[in-house]
N, C-alpha and C positions, 0 to 999 in steps of 0.2 A: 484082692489077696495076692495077685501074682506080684503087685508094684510094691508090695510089702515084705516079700520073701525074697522076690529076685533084686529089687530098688532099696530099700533101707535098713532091712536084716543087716548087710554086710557093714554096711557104716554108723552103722549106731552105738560101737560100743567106745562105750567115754574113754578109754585110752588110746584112741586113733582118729578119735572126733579133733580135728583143728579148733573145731568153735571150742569146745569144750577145756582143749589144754590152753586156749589164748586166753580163756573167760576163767579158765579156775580161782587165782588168787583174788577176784573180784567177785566171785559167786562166793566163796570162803571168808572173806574178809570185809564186803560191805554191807551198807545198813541202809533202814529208807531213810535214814536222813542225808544221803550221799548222794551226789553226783557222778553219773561218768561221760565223760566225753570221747567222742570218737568222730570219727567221719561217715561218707556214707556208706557205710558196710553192711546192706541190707538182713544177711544171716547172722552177725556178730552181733546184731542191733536186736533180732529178733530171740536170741538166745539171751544174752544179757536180760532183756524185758521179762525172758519167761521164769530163768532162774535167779537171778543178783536180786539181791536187796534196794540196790540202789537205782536211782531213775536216771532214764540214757539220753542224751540230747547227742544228736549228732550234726554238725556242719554243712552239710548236704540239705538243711531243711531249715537250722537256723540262724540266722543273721552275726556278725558279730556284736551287737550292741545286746538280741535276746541273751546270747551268752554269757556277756556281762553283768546284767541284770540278773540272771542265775547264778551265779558266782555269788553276786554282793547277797543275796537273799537266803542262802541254802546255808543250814543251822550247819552239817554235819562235813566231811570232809569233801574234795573235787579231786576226782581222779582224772586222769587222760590217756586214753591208748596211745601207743607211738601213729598208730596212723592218723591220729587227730593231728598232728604235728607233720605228719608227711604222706597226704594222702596219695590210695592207689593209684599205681600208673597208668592201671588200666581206664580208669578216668580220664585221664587227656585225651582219651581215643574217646570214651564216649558223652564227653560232657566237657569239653572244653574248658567253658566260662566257670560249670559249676567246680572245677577240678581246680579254675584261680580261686575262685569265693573258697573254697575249702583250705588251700595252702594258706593263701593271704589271711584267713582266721586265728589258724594253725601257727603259723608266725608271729604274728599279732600279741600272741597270751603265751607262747612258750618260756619266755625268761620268767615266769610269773611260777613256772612250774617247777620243781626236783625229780629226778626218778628216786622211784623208791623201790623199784622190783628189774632185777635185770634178768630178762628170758631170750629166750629163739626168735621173739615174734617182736622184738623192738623195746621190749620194758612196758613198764608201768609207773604214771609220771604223778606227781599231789600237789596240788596249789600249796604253793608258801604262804604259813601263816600268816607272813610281813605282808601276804598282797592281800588276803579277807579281809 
């Protein structure tokens, strides 16, 4: 009771939650037939999964070749967070190799992408039709 009063009473509510303002147009706007891509952003991965429509893959877990194969298969739209494209810094410090796997992915598929939403947290990017 106390880690619920004094711990997450104060941050829960959706207009001061990060996850919540990064994930809105994506919780509002995708489907299960949608993709979204991100890096490894353990709470954005997990909040996305709980509310979005759409299913999360992140770079942190998988390959770029899985990724491509999701791309070519997935009926409905691919979205990408900015951090898919430019993952956190904090990474270099704890994950070295996996912080190159993430960029090098992230690079790899970004000209494949447009943004379609410009925010605080980087935008919000969609595969070009011209690449499905």
């Amino acid at each position: 009771m106390h880690n619920l009063v004094a711990g997450l009473l104060p941050v829960m509510p959706e207009e001061t939650d990060y996850h919540a303002a990064k994930g809105q147009w994506l919780v509002e706007n995708s489907t299960a037939d949608d993709l979204v891509l991100t890096s490894y952003e353990p709470v954005m991965i997990f909040y996305l999964d709980y509310f979005a429509a759409a299913k999360t893959v992140n770079s942190g877990s998988a390959s770029l070749e899985e990724i491509q194969r999701g791309l070519e298969s997935r009926s409905g739209e691919v979205y990408a967070l900015s951090t898919f494209f430019h993952p956190l810094d904090s990474m270099k410090v704890r994950s070295p190799a996996l912080y190159e796997q993430m960029r090098s992915t992230g690079e790899s598929l970004r000209p494949e992408f447009g943004k379609i939403v410009e925010n605080e947290f980087g935008g919000i990017y969609v595969l070009r039709q011209e690449s499905k």
